[in-house]
MARBA-667776 format. One record per residue (C-alpha): x, y, z. Coordinates in steps of 0.001 Angstrom, whole numbers, padded with zeros to 6 digits, always signed. Each point is the difference from the previous one (the first is absolute). Layout:
REM MARBA-667776
XYZ ...
//
This chain:
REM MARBA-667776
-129896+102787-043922 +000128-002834-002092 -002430-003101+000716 +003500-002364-000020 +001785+002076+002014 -000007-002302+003261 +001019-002865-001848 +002545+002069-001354 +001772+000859+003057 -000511-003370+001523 +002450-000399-003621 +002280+002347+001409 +000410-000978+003032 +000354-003510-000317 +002725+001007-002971 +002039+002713+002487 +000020-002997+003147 +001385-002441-002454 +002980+002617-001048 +000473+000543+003420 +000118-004186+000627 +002633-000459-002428 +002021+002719+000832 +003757-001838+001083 +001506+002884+001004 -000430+003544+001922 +000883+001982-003209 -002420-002375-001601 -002107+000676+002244 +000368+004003+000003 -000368-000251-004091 -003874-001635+000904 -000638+002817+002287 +001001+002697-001849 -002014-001823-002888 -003393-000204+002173 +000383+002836+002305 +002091+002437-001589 -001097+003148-000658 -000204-000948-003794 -001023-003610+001304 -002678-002111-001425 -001973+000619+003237 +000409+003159+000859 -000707+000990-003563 -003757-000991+000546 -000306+002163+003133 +000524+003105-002830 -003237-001335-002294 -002116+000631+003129 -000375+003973-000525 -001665-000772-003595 -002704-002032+002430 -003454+001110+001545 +000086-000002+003417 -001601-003220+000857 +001986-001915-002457 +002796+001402+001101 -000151-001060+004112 -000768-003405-001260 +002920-000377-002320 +002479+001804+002139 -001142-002614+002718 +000467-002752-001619 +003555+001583-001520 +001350+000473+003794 -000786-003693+000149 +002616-001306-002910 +002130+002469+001483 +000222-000989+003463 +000004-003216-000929 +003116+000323-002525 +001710+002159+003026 -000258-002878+002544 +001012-002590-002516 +003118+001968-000463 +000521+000389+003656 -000034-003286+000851 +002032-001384-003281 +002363+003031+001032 +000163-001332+003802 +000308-003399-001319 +003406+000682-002693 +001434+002049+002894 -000364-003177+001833 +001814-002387-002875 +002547+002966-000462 +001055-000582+003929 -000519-003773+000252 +002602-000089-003372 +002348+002689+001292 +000220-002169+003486 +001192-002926-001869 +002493+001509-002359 +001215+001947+002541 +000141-002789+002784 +002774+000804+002976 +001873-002879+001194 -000556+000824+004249 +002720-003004+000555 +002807+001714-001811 +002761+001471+001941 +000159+003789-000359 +003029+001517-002560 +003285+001188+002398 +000085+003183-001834 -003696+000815+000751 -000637-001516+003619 -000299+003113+002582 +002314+000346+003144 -000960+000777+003832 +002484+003140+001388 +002064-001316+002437 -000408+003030+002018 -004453-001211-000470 +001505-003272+000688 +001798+000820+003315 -003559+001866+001532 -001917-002926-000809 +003242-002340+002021 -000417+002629+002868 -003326-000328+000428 -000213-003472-000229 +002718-000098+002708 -002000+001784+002334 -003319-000525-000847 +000760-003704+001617 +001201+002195+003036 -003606+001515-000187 +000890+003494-001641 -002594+001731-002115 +001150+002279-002438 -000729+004244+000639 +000330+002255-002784 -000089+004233-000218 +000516+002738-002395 +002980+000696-001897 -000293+003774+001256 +000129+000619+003202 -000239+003333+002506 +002545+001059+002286 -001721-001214+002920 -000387-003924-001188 +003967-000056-001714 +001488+001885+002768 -001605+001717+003181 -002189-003511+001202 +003437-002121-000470 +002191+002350+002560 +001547+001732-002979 -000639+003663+000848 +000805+002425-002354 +003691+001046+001434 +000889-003672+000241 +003282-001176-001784 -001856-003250-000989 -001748+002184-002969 +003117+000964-001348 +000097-003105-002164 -003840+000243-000732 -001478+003469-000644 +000464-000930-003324 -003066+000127-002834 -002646+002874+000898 -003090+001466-001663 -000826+003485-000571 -001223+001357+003354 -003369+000563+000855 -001455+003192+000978 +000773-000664+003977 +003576-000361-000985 +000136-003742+000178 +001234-002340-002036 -000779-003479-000999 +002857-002392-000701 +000958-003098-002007 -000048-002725+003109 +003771-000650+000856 -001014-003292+001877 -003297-002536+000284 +000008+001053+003726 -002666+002566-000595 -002462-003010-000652 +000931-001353+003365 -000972+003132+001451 -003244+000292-001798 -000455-003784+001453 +000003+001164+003260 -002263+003148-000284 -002862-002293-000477 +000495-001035+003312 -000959-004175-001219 +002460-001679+002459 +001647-002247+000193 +001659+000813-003175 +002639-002765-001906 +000181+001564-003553 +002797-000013-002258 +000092+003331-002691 +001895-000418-003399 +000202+003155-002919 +001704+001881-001780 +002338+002765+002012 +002259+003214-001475 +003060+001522+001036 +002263+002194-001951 +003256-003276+000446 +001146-001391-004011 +002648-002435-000581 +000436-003812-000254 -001560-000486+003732 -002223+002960+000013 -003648+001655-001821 -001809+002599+000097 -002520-002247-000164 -000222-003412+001596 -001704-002655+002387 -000133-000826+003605 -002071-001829+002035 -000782+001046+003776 -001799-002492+002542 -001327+000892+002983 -001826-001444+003217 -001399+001230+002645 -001664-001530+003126 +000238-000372+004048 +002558-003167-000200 +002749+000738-003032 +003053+000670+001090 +003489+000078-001415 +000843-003635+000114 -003648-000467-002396 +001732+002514-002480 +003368-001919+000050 -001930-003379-000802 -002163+001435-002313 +003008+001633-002447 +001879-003422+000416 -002442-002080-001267 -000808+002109-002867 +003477+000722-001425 +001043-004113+000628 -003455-000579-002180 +000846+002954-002272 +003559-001134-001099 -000925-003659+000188 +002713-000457+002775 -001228-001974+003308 +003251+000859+002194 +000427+003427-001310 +002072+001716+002178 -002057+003078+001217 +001068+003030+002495 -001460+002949+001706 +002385+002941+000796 -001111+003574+001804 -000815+002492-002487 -002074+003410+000201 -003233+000959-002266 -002254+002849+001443 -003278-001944+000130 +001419-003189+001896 +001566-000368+003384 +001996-002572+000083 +000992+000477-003233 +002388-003506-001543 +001430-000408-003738 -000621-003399-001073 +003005-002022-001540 +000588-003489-002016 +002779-001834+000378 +002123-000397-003965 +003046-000370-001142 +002015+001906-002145 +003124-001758-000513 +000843-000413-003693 -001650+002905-001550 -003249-001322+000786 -003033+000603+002244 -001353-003370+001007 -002827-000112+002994 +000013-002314+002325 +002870-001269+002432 +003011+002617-000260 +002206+002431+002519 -001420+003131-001875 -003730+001347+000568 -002286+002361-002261 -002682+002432+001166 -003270-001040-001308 -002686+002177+002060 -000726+002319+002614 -002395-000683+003035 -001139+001375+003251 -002546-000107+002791 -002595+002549-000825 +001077+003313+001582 -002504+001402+002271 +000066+003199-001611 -001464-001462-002926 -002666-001609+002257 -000991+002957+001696 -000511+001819-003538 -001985-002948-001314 -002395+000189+002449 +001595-002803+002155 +000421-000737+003702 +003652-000639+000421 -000087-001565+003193 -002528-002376-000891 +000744-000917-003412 +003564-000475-002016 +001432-001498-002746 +002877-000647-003025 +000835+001456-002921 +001914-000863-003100 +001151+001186-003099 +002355-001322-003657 +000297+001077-003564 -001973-002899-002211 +002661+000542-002824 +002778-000366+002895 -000798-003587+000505 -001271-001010-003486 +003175+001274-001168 +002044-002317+002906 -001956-002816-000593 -000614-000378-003568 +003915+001344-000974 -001312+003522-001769 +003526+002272-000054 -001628+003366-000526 -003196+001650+001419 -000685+001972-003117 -000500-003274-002171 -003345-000191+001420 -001358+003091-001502 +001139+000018-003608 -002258-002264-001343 +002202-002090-001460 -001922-002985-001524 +003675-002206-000001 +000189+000609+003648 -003757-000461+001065 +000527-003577-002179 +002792-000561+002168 -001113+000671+003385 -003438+000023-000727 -002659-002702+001630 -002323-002276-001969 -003465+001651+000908 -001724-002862+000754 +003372-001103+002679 -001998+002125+002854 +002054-000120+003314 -001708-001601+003129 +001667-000889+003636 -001157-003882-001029 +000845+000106-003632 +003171+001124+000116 +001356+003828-000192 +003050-000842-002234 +000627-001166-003863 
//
């Protein structure tokens, strides 16, 4: 090894840090690299003289090479860390968003009415002390039909043995929920009373046309405790459709109905009028069905797992598109499905507009 040779890599080290230091650039700063380190680099061309060497000479010189090298490495590093740095700091400012600025019309998303409506409901009666209960899209026999009072020779499943799966090896067969009253009875397996829970989804039945499909929403509320009775059920559906609709003297009636899992069993109407070709609410001689309701039958107790003679309780059920599409003036029922950006732009909600029972439910 040549008596110089220290000096001269104190040279060449000094020479590769001050190529790194004026590097302006990351390609600059790649070109030094590639220059030094390289595999036809300045450096890493001395680590190929040190097979000519005798042994001693060459574990002092190889020593002192790894030196210049990982000192030219970390200077590249850090200069490297550093014009990433600059790069970001200068993109920032050219590319500086104005937060103040109103978003563009054509680009500013839209809440779904029907997403819209859920979060009204459960305002509404989350004021009233209602939690919310969900369940599983497919359901068994047993939660969709059997636990409601709906045995299999009933005429109430004429309307809803609609969407099955493939059987199962016992021969039964899971189906696509035909109401959200399968979460009620799920509720009240877990045995956690008193319950007050109100259960929106989505539901399917084999029903198409302007009113009616396949798939939809409804929303089902139920409570159950030693006290309620039937005049806590007519309070409770009064006060939510008057908040609902926005319309304090609402006119609101009860009239005898049937359903197989409530007993008595009442249709619940809103007074409107129809004179002129158009449905107003409000104040009118006609009336509109809006929901079904019921004291809990005590069938539906007794397969839950509940005393019927020491607890009860109301039901009630409505279509979420029904009353979006009555209170918000939507003509067809299939509109909401076809992803039509016009429409959603038209009945669409401004996201951040989120409905609350103080803040307002209504544009």
């Amino acid at each position: 090894m040549p008596n110089d040779a220290p000096q001269d890599l104190g040279n060449l080290q000094q020479k590769w840090l001050d190529a790194v230091g004026a590097a302006a650039s990351i390609d600059a700063l790649e070109q030094v690299r590639v220059e030094a380190l390289g595999k036809k680099g300045e450096i890493s061309g001395l680590m190929k003289t040190l097979g000519a060497m005798a042994p001693e000479a060459r574990k002092e010189f190889g020593a002192r090479i790894n030196v210049v090298k990982d000192a030219v490495t970390g200077a590249i590093e850090a200069k490297k860390a550093g014009l990433a740095d600059a790069a970001l700091d200068a993109r920032l400012a050219r590319e500086t968003l104005d937060l103040t600025l109103p978003a563009r019309p054509e680009y500013e998303g839209r809440i779904h009415p029907i997403s819209q409506t859920i979060d009204e409901i459960i305002a509404i009666f989350g004021e009233m002390g209602f939690s919310v209960a969900e369940g599983p899209d497919i359901e068994d026999d047993f939660h969709n039909f059997t636990a409601l009072n709906i045995p299999a020779d009933h005429p109430a499943r004429q309307m809803q043995d609609t969407f099955y799966l493939p059987p199962k090896e016992d021969g039964s067969q899971m189906v696509l929920r035909t109401h959200t009253s399968p979460v009620q009875i799920r509720t009240m397996l877990k045995g956690d009373l008193p319950i007050r829970v109100i259960c929106p989804g989505r539901t399917y039945r084999v029903d198409s046309d302007m009113t009616h499909s396949p798939m939809f929403h409804q929303v089902e509320g139920l409570v159950i405790d030693t006290e309620t009775n039937m005049s806590h059920l007519k309070g409770c559906l009064q006060d939510f459709v008057r908040a609902f609709f926005g319309i304090d003297d609402l006119p609101v009636r009860f009239r005898p109905s049937y359903f197989p899992f409530t007993e008595p069993s009442a249709e619940v109407d809103i007074g409107c009028d129809r004179s002129g070709g158009e449905l107003k609410l409000g104040k009118g001689k006609d009336w509109l069905e809006i929901l079904g309701s019921g004291m809990v039958h005590p069938n539906v107790l007794k397969n839950c797992g509940i005393d019927p003679s020491k607890y009860q309780g109301f039901a009630f059920g409505m279509g979420i598109e029904r009353i979006a599409m009555l209170k918000y003036g939507i003509p067809d029922l299939r509109t909401f499905y076809e992803s039509d950006l016009r429409w959603l732009r038209h009945y669409g909600f401004v996201p951040l507009d989120i409905p609350t029972a103080v803040g307002g439910l209504t544009r």
